[in-house]
N, C-alpha and C positions, 0 to 999 in steps of 0.2 A: 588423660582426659578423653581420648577416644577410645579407651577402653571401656571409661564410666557410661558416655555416648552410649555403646553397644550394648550394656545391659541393661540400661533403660531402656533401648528398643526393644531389645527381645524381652523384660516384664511386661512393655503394651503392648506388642503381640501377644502372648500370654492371656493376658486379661482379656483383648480382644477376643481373639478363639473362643474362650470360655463362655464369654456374652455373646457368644456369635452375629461381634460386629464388627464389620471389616471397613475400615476407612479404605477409602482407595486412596489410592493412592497413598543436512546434519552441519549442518554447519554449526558448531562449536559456539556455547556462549560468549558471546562478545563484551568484556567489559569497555562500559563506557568510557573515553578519554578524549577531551579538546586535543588538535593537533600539537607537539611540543613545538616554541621557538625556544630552542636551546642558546643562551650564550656560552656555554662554555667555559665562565671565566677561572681562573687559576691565580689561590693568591697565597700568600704565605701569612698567616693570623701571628704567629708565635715563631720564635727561633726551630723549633722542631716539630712545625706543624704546617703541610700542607692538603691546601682544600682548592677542589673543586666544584664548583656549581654551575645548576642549570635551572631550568627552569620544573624540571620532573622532580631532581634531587638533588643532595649533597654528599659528596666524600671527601673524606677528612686520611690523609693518611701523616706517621708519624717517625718523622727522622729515627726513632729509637726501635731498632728492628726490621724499616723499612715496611711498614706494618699497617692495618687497617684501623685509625682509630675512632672514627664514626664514621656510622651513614645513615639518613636517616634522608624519607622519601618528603614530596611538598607539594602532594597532592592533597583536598581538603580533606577526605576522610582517613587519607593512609600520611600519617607524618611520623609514626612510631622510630623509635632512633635501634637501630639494628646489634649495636654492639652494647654489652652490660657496662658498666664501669666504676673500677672502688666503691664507689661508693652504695652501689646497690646489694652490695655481699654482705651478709648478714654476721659474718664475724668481723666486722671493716676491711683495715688495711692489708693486702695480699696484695703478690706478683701476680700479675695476670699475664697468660701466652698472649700476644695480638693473634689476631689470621694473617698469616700470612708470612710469619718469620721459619724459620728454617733450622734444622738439624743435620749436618755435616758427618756422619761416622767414619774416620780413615785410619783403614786398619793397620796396625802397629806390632811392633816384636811382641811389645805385652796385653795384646789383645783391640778393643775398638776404643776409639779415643774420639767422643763425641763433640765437636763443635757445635755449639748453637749463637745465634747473629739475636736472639732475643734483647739483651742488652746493647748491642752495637750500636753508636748514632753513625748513622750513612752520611755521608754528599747527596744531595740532590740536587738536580735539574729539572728546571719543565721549560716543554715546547707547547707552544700554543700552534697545533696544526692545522684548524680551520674554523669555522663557527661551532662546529658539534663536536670536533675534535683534540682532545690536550694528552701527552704523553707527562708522566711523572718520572725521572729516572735515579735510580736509587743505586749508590757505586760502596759497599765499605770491603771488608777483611777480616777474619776470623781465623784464629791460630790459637798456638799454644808455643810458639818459641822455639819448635820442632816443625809442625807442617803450618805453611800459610795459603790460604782460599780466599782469593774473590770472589764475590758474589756482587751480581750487580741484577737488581729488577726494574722492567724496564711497566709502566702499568701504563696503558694507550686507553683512558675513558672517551667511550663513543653515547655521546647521549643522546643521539639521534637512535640508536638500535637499542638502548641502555644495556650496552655490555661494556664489563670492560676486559678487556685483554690482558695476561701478565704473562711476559717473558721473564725466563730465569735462567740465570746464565751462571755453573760454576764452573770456576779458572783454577788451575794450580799455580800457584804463583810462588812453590819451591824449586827449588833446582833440578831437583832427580822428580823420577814418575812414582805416582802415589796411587791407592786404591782406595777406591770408593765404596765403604763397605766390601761384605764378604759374598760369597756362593750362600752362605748358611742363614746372611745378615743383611739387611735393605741398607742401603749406602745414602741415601738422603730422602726425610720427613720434612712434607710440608703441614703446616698449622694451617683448616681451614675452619669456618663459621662452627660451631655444635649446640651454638645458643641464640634465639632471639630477643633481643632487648632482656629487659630486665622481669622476664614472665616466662619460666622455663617448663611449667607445668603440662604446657602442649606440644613441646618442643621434640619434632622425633627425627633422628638422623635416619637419612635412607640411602642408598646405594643401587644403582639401576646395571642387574650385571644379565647380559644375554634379554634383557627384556621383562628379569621378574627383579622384581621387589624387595630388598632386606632391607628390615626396618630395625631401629635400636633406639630405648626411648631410658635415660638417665634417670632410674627412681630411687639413687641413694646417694650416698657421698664416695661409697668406696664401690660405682659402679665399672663395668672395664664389658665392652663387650669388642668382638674379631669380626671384621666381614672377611669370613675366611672359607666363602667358593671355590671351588676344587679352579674354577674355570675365571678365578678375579682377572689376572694380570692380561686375558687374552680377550673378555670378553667385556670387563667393565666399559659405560658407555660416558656415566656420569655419577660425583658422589652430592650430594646435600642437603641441605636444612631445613624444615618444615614446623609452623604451626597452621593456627586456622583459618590463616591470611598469607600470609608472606612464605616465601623462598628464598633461598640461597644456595644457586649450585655453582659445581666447577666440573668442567670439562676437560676432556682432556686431546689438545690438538696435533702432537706430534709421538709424542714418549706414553706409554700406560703407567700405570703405577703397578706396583709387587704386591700391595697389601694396604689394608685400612684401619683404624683400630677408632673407636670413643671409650677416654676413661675418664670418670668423676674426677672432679680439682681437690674435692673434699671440704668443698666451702659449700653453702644452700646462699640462696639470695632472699632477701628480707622477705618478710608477710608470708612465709608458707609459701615463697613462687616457686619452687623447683629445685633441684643441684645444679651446679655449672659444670661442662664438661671443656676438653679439648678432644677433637678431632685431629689424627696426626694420617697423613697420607703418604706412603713408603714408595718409593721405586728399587728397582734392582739397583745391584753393586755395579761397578764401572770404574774403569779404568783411566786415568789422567796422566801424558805426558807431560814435561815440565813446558810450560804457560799454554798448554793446551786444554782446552774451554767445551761443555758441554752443554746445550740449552734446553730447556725444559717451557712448552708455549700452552695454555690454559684461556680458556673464554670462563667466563664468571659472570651471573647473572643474581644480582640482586633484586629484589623486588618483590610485586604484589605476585600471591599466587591465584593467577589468572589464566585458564586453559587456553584460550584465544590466542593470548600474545605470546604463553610458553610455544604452543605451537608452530608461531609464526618463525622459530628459530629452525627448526626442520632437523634438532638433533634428540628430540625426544624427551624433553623437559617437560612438556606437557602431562608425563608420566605420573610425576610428582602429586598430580592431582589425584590421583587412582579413580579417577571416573570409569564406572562403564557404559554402554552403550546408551541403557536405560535412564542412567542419569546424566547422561548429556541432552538426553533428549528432553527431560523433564525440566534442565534449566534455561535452554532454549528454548521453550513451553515458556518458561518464567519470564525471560528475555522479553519475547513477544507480545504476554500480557501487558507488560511494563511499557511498552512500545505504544499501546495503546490509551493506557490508562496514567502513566506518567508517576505512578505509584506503586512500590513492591506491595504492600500489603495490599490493595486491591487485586494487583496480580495475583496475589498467594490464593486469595478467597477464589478468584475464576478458576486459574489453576486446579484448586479444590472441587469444585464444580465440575470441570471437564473430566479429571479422573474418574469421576464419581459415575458420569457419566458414562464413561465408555467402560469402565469394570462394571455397570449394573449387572445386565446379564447372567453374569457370575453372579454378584449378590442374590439376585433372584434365587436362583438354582438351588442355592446354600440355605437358603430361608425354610424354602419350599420343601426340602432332604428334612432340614430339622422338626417341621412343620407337621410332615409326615410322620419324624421317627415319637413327636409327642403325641399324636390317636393313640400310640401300640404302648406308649409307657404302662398302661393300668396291666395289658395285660402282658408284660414283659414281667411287673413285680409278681405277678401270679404264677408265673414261670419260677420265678427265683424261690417263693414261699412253697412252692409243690416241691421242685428239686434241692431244697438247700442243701441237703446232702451229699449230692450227687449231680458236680459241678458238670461232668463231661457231657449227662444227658441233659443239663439244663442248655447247657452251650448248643446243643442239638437242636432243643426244640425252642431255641430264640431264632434260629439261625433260617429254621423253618418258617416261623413265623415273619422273618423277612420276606422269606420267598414267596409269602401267599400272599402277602399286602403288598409285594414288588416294590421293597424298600432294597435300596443298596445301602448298607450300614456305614461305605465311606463315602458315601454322595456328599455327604458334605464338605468333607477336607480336599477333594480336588479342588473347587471355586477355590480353597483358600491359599491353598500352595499355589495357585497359577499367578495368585493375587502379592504371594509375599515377597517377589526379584521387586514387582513396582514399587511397593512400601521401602523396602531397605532401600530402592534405589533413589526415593524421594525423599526420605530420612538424609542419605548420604548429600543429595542435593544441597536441601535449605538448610543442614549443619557446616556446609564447608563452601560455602556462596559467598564470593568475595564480594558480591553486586549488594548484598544484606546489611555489610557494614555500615553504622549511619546512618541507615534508612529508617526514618520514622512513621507511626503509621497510629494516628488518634492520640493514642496516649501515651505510646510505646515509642519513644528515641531512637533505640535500637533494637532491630528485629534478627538481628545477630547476636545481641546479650539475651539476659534471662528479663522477666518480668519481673520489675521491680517492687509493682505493687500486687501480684502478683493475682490479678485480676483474670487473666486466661487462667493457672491451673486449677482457680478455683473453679472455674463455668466449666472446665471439663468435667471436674469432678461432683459437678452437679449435672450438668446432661448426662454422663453414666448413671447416675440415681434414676434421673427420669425414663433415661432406656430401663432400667429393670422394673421398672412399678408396673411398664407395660409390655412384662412377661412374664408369662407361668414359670414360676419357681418353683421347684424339689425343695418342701420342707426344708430336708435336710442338710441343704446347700445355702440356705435363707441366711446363715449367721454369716457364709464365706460372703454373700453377694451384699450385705449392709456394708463390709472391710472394704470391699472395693475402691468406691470412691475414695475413701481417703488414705487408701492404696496408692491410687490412680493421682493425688497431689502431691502425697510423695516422690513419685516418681519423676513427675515433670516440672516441679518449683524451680528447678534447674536448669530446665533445657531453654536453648532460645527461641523466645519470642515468635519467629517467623515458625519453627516447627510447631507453635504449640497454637499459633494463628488458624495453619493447614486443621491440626487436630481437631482443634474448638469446631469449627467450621463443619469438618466432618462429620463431627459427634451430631450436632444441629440437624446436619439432613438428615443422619440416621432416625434422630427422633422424628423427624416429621412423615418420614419413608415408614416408620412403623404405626407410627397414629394410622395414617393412611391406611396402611392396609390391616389394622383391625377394625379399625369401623367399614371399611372393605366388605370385611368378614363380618364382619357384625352384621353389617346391609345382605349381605347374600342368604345368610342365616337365619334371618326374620324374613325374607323372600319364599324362603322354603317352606319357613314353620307356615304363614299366610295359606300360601298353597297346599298345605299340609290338610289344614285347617277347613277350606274350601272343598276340597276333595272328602274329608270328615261328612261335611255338610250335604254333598251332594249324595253319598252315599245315604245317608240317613233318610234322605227325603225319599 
């Protein structure tokens, strides 16, 4: 999806350039949230089903694996349920990993002999620690009749911070000392998140290792990708889960991990939404004396992906968002419109305005360069029809001809490169704004979906018509520049709403900015002829 995203922006750049029309366009956006009163409470629904709630959220975890089995948020615009489930796989009934169960390798005379707690029902226990606070505890055993392992995970939901914490504790619980995994081998896989809900199509796993970015995004059934950094084990900070809204990462508080991996299940989920994948998280191999216990401590943050509040954890989750400077700055721009106006789409439209506004300058520039280089067209083609033969002198004496009408031939591509960090960064903005969610604006629901009725990309692709009727066209460009427009609805019947709001908007001042200034030019032009005309006259007399 964010790849699809990126070549629609770079075709309207494209098109833009060519029409030469350039739309224009710290404190961190804030998304908006009432204070929570968490209760906290802790109940058991089913024989193997423990949940907790609050007032933000709910989690659901499930005796069988000791394992994540819903969660899903209870805010009005964000309630989407975080975990897929049987029933959304499109070839039905399948084993699904949860998050959060566990893979055991202890190595053996005839090589690694893998325990996994996937099937296990555990013991639990909950403590209710305080209004914002409950611990889950999760006690079973995994073996093979040869080595036996506890595992106990202990999960501390904070809904006052909405993290939750999971300790993991494995125990040898044989007689003699066992090994955990090998030198060659990771000794124990945790299963975390690698899918959101049941819409996998935007879903991209990421890994934050040393401060940059690997990204892995499941486009088939028999996907398998490695975050395999020379520098994982020593520099990883945090691995997880992303679409256009939500996150889910895990942290890592005492121990690093050896390795990460995502491979396709080999299932799709219904309607065209995606493949499903598992994420398996490795540590190095270790060592276990008999009933000697090693702990593994993780913060886990579920939730909206909101730069603000990732922020506010101080361990660099706000990464997730890959905002840069420019587009932080352009959504707190947006923030503060809203601030006033109590409206994103009226936001969007000011917004729109102010860019426009403080990139004019540049506009101008860019106009005025093309403006220039159309006087010289006629005798640029007389250039090419003298030299057709003989490219390097024609190259010569165009080049000259710049020089003596003090035209710089790339006057006009700097405005536009200085113009296009803001554009991508205003793109990246109002495509990945969790504050767009639900936001309705006239007609439009949501300014985060696509237009339904599809009312904006048609008005763009009619204000692109209007921009070129009021400009000199190359013949022989005249069939490219009729394409355009419905180019130009191609490309955006897709995008959302809120970007195609900025655009529409954009498009609008352009036409009025070029009315302007050829009747502009009109007016100075019949000022001249007059006086032209007058001086004819006075002569005469």
């Amino acid at each position: 999806m964010k790849i699809k995203y990126l070549i629609s922006l770079l075709l309207l750049l494209s098109v833009s350039t060519f029409l030469a029309i350039i739309p224009s366009g710290f404190s961190s956006p804030a998304f908006a949230q009432g204070e929570l009163k968490s209760t906290g409470e802790v109940s058991v629904s089913d024989a193997n089903l423990v949940t907790v709630s609050s007032a933000d959220f709910n989690v659901s975890f499930s005796r069988e694996g000791a394992s994540l089995k819903k969660f899903n948020l209870n805010r009005k615009k964000f309630q989407d349920d975080f975990i897929y489930k049987t029933g959304d796989l499109e070839t039905g009934a399948s084993e699904i990993i949860r998050p959060f169960t566990v893979d055991v390798s202890v190595a053996a005379k005839g090589g690694i002999v893998t325990l996994s707690d996937n099937k296990v029902v555990y013991d639990v226990k909950q403590d209710k620690i305080d209004a914002n606070v409950s611990k889950v505890i999760f006690t079973g055993v995994v073996g093979d009749g040869t080595f036996s392992v506890g595992i106990t995970k202990i999960f501390t939901v904070d809904s006052s911070s909405r993290l939750i914490k999971l300790s993991l504790k494995i125990k040898n619980n044989s007689p003699s000392p066992i090994s955990i995994g090998t030198p060659n081998s990771p000794g124990l896989a945790l299963n975390f998140l690698s899918n959101i809900g049941d819409n996998a199509v935007d879903d991209e796993c990421v890994a934050d290792i040393a401060g940059s970015l690997y990204k892995s995004i499941t486009n088939s059934a028999t996907y398998k990708y490695e975050f395999n950094a020379s520098n994982f084990s020593s520099d990883v900070k945090w691995i997880g889960i992303r679409d256009s809204f939500y996150s889910g990462i895990i942290a890592f508080d005492n121990k690093k991990p050896h390795s990460a991996s995502v491979a396709a299940t080999g299932h799709s989920l219904k309607n065209k939404m995606g493949f499903t994948s598992n994420m398996f998280v490795r540590f190095p191999a270790f060592d276990l004396d008999a009933a000697e216990a090693q702990s593994f401590d993780f913060s886990i943050f579920l939730g909206v992906k909101s730069y603000d509040d990732l922020k506010k954890y101080g361990r660099g989750f706000e990464e997730i968002c890959e905002f840069n400077f420019l587009a932080l700055l352009i959504l707190q721009s947006l923030v503060f419109f809203y601030g006033m106006t109590k409206n994103y789409g009226v936001a969007i439209i000011l917004l729109t305005i102010a860019i426009k506004l403080i990139l004019q300058p540049l506009t101008n520039k860019q106009t005025k360069s093309m403006k220039e280089m159309q006087k010289i067209q006629p005798l640029i083609a007389e250039l090419k029809k003298k030299y057709a033969t003989d490219m390097q002198k024609m190259n010569e004496e165009v080049m000259k001809l710049y020089k003596e009408h003090g035209i710089n031939p790339f006057g006009g591509c700097l405005p536009l490169l200085l113009q296009l960090p803001v554009l991508f960064a205003l793109f990246t903005a109002l495509r990945s704004s969790v504050e767009l969610k639900g936001e309705g604006f006239l007609w439009l629901a949501d300014l985060s979906a696509a237009d339904p009725t599809w009312i904006l990309p048609i008005a763009i692709a009619i204000s692109m018509h209007l921009q070129q009727s009021q400009m000199q066209v190359d013949p022989n460009q005249a069939a490219a520049f009729q394409f355009m427009p419905i180019l130009m609805f191609m490309i955006t019947y897709t995008l959302p709403s809120g970007v195609l709001l900025y655009w529409g908007v954009s498009n609008v001042l352009q036409v009025a900015q070029q009315w302007y200034d050829n009747r502009r030019e009109s007016a100075g032009k019949a000022v001249v002829a007059i006086a032209a005309a007058d001086n004819d006259k006075g002569g005469n007399s």
